[in-house]
DSSP file (Angstrom, degrees, kcal/mol; ACC not computed):
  #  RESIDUE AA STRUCTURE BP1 BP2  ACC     N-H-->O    O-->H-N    N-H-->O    O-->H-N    TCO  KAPPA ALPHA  PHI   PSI    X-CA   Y-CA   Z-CA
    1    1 A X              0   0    0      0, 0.0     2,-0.1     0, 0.0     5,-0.0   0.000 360.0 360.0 360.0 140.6   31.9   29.5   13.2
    2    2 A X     >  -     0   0    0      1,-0.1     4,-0.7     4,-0.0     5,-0.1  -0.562 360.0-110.1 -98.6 157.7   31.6   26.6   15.6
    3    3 A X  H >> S+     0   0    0      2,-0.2     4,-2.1    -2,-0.1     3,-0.6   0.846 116.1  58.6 -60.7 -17.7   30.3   23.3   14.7
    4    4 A X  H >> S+     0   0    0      1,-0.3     3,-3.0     2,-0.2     4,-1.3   0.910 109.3  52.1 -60.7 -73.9   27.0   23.6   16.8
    5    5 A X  H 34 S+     0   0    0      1,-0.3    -1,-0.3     2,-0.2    -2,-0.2   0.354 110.6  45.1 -55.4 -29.5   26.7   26.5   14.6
    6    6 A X  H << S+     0   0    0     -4,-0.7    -1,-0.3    -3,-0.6    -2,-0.2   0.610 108.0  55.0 -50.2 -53.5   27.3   24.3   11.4
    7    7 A X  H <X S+     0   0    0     -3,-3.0     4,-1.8    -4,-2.1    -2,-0.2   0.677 108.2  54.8 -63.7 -32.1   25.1   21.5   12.5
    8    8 A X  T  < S+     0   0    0     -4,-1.3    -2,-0.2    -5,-0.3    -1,-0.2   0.645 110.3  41.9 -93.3 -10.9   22.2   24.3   12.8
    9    9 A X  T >4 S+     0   0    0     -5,-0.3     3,-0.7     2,-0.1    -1,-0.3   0.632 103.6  61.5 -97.9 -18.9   22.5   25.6    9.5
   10   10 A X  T 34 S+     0   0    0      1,-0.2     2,-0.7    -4,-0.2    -2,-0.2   0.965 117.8  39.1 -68.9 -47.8   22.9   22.2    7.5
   11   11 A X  T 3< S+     0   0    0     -4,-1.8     2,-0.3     2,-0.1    -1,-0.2  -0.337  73.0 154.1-124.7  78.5   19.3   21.6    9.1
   12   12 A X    <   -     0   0    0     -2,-0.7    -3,-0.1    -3,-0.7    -4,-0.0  -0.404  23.0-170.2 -59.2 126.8   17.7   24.3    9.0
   13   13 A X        +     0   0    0     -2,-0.3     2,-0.3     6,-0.0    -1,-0.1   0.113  56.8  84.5-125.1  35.5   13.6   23.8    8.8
   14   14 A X  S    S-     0   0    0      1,-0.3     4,-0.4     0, 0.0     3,-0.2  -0.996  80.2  -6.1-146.0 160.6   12.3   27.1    8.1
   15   15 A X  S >  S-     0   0    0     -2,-0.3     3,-2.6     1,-0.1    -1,-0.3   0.422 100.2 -39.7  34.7 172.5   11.8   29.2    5.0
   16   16 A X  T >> S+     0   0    0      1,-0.4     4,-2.5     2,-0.2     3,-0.6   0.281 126.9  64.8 -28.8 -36.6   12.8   28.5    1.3
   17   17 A X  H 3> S+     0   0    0      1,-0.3     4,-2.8     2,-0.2     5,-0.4   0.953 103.1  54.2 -64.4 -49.3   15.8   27.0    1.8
   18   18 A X  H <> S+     0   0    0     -3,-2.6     4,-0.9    -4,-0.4    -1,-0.3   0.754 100.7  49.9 -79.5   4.1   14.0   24.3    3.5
   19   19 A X  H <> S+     0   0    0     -3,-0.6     4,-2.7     2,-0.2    -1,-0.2   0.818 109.7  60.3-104.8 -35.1   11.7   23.3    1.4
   20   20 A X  H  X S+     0   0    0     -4,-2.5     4,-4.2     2,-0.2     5,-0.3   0.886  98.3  52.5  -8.0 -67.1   14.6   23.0   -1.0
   21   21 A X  H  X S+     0   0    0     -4,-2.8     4,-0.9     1,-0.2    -1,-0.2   0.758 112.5  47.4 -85.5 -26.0   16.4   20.8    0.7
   22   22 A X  H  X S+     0   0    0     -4,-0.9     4,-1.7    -5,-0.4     5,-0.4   0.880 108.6  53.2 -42.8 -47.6   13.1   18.5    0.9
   23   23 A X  H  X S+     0   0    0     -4,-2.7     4,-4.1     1,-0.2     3,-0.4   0.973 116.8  40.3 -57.0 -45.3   12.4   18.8   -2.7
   24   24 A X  H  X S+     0   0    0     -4,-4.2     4,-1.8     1,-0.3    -1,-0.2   0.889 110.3  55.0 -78.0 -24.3   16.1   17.7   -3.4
   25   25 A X  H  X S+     0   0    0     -4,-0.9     4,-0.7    -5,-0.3    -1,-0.3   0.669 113.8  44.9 -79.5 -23.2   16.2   15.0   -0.6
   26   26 A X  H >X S+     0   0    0     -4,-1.7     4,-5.0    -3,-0.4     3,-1.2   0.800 115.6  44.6 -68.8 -52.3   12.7   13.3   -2.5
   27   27 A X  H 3X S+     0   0    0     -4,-4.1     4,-1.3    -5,-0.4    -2,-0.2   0.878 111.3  53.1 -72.3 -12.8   14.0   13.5   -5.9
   28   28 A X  H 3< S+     0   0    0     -4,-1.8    -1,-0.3    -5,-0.2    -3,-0.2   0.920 118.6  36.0 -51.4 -56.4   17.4   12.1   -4.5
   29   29 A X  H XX S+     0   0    0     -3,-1.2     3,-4.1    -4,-0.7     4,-1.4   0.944 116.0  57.9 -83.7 -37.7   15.3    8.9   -2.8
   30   30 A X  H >< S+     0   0    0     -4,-5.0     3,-1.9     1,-0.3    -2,-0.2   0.945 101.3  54.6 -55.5 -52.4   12.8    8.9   -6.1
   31   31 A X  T 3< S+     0   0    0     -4,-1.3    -1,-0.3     1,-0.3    -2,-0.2   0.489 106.3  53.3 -58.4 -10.4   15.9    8.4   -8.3
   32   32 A X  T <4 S+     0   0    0     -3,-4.1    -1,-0.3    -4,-0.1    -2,-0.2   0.873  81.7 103.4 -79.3 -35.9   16.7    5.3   -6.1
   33   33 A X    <<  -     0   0    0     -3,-1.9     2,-0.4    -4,-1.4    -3,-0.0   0.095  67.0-143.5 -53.0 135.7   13.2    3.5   -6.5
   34   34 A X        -     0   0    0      0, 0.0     2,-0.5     0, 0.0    -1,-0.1  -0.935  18.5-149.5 -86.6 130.5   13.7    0.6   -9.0
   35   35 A X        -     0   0    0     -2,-0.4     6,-0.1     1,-0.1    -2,-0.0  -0.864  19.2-107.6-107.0 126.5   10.2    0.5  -11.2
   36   36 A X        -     0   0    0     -2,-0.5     2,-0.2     1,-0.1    -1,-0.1   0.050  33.5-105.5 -32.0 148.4    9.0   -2.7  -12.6
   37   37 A X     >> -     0   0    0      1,-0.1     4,-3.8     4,-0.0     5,-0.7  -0.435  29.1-109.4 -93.3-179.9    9.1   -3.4  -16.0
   38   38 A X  H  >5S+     0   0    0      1,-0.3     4,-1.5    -2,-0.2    -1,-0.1   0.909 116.9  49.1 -58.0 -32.8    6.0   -3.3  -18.2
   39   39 A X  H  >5S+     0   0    0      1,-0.2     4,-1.4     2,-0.2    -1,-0.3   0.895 118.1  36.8 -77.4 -30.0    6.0   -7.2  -18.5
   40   40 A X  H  >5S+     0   0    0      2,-0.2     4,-2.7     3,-0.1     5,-0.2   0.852 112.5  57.0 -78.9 -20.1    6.5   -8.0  -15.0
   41   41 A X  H  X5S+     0   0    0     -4,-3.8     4,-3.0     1,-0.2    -2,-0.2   0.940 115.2  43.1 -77.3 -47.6    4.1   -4.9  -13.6
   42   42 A X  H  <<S+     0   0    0     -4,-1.5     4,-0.3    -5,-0.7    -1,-0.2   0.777 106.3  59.4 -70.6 -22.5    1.3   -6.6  -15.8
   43   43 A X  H >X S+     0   0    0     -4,-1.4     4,-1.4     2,-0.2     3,-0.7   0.870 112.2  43.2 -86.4 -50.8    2.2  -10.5  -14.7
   44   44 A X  H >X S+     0   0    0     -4,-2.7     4,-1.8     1,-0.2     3,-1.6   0.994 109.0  58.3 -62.5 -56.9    1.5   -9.4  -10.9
   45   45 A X  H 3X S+     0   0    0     -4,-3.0     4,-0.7     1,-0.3    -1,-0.2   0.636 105.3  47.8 -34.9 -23.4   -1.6   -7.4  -11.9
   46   46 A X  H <> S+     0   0    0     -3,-0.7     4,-1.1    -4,-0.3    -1,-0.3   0.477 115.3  47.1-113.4 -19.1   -3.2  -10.5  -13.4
   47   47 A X  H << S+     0   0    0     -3,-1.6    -2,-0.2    -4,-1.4    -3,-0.1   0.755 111.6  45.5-114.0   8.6   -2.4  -12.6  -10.3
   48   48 A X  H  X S+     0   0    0     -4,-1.8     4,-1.8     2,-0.1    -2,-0.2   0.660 116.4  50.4 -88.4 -16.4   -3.5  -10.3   -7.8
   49   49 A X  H  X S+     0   0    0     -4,-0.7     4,-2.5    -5,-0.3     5,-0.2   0.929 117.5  37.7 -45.3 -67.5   -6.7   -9.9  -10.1
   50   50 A X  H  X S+     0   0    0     -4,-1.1     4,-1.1     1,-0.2    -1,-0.1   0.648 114.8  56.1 -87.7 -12.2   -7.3  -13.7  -10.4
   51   51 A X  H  > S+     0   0    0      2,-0.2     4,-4.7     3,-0.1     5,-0.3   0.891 107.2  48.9 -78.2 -44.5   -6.2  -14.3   -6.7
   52   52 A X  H  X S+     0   0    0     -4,-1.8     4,-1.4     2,-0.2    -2,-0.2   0.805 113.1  50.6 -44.9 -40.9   -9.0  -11.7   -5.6
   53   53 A X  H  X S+     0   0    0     -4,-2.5     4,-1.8     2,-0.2    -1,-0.2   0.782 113.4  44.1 -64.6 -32.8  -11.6  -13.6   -7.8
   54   54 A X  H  X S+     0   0    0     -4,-1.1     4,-1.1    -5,-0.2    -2,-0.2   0.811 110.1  47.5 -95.4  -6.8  -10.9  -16.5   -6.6
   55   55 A X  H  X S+     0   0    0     -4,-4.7     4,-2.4     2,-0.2    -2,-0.2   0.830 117.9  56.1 -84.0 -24.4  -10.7  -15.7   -2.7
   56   56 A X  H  X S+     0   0    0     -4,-1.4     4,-1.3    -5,-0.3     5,-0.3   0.956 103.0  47.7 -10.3 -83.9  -14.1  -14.0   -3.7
   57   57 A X  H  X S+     0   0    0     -4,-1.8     4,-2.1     1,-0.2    -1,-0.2   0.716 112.5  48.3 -49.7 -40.6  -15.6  -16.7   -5.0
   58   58 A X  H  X S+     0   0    0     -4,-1.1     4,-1.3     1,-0.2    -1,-0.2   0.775 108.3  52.8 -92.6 -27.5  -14.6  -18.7   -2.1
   59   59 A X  H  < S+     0   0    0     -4,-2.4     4,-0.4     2,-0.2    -1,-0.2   0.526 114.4  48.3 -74.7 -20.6  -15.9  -15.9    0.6
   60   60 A X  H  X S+     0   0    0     -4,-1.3     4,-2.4    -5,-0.2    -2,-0.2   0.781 109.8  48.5 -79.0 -33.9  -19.4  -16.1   -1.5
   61   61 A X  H  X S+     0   0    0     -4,-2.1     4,-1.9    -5,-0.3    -2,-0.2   0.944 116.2  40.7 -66.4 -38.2  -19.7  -19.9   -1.6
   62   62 A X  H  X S+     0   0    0     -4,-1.3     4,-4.7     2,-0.2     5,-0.3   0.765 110.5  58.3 -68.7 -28.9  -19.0  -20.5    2.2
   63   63 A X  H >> S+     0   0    0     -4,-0.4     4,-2.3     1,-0.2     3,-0.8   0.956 118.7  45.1 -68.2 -65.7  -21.6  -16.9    3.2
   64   64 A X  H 3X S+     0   0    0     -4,-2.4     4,-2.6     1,-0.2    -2,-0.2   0.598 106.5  45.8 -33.4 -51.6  -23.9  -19.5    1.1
   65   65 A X  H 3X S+     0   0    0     -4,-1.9     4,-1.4     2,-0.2     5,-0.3   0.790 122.0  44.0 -55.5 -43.7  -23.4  -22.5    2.5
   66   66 A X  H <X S+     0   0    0     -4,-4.7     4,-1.7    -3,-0.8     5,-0.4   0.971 110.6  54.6 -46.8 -56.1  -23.8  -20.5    6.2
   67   67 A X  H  X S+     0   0    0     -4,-2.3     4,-1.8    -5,-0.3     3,-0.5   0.969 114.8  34.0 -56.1 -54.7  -26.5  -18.7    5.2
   68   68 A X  H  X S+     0   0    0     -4,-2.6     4,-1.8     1,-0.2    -1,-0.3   0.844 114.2  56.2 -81.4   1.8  -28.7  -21.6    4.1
   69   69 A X  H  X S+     0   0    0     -4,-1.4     4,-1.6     1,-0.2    -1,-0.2   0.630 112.1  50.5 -93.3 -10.2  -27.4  -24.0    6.8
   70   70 A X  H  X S+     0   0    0     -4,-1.7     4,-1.2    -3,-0.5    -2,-0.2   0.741 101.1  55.6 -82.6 -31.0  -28.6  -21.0    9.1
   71   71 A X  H  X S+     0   0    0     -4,-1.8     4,-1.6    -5,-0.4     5,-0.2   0.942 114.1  45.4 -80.4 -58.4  -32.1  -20.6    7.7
   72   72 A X  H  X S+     0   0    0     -4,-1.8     4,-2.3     2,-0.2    -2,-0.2   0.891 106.0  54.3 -56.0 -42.5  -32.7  -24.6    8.6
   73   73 A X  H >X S+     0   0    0     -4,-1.6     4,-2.1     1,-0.2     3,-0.9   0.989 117.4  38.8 -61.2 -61.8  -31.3  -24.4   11.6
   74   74 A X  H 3X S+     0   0    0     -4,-1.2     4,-4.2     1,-0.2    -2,-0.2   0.847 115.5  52.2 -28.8 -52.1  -34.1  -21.4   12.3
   75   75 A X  H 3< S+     0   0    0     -4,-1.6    -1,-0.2     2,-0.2    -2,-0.2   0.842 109.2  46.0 -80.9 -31.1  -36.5  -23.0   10.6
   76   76 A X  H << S+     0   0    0     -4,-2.3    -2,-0.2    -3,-0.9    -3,-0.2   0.945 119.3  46.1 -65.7 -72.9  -36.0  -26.4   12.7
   77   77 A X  H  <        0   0    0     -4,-2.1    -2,-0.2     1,-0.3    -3,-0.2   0.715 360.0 360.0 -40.8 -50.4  -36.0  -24.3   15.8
   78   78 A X     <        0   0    0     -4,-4.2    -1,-0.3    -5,-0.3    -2,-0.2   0.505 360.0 360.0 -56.8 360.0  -38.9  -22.1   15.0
């Protein structure tokens, strides 16, 4: 068997075999992922939570400040 022939059979992309050799080529990369631990998973959660509230907060108070400095301006014009 020649190598082209070699090469064409390692990656093969049709029938069973190849979805085999996906299934094992995820759980091969899942088994790298490192997963946070529970204390750390939970320490980001509560500061992308508190970051959100407060860039929130800060995207209502300026739409306010627009809004009514936008109504006077109208209201002067009108």
């Amino acid at each position: 068997m020649s190598e082209e022939n070699k090469k064409k059979e390692s990656h093969n992309t049709e029938g069973p075999n190849a979805v085999q050799s996906v299934y094992r080529t995820y759980k091969a990369e899942f088994k790298k992922i490192v997963w946070p631990s529970k204390e750390t998973l939970i320490k980001h959660t509560v500061t992308v939570v508190v970051v959100s509230l407060i860039f929130g907060a800060y995207i209502a108070l300026t739409d306010g400040i627009f809004g009514a400095l936008f109504s006077r301006f109208v209201q002067l014009v009108v």
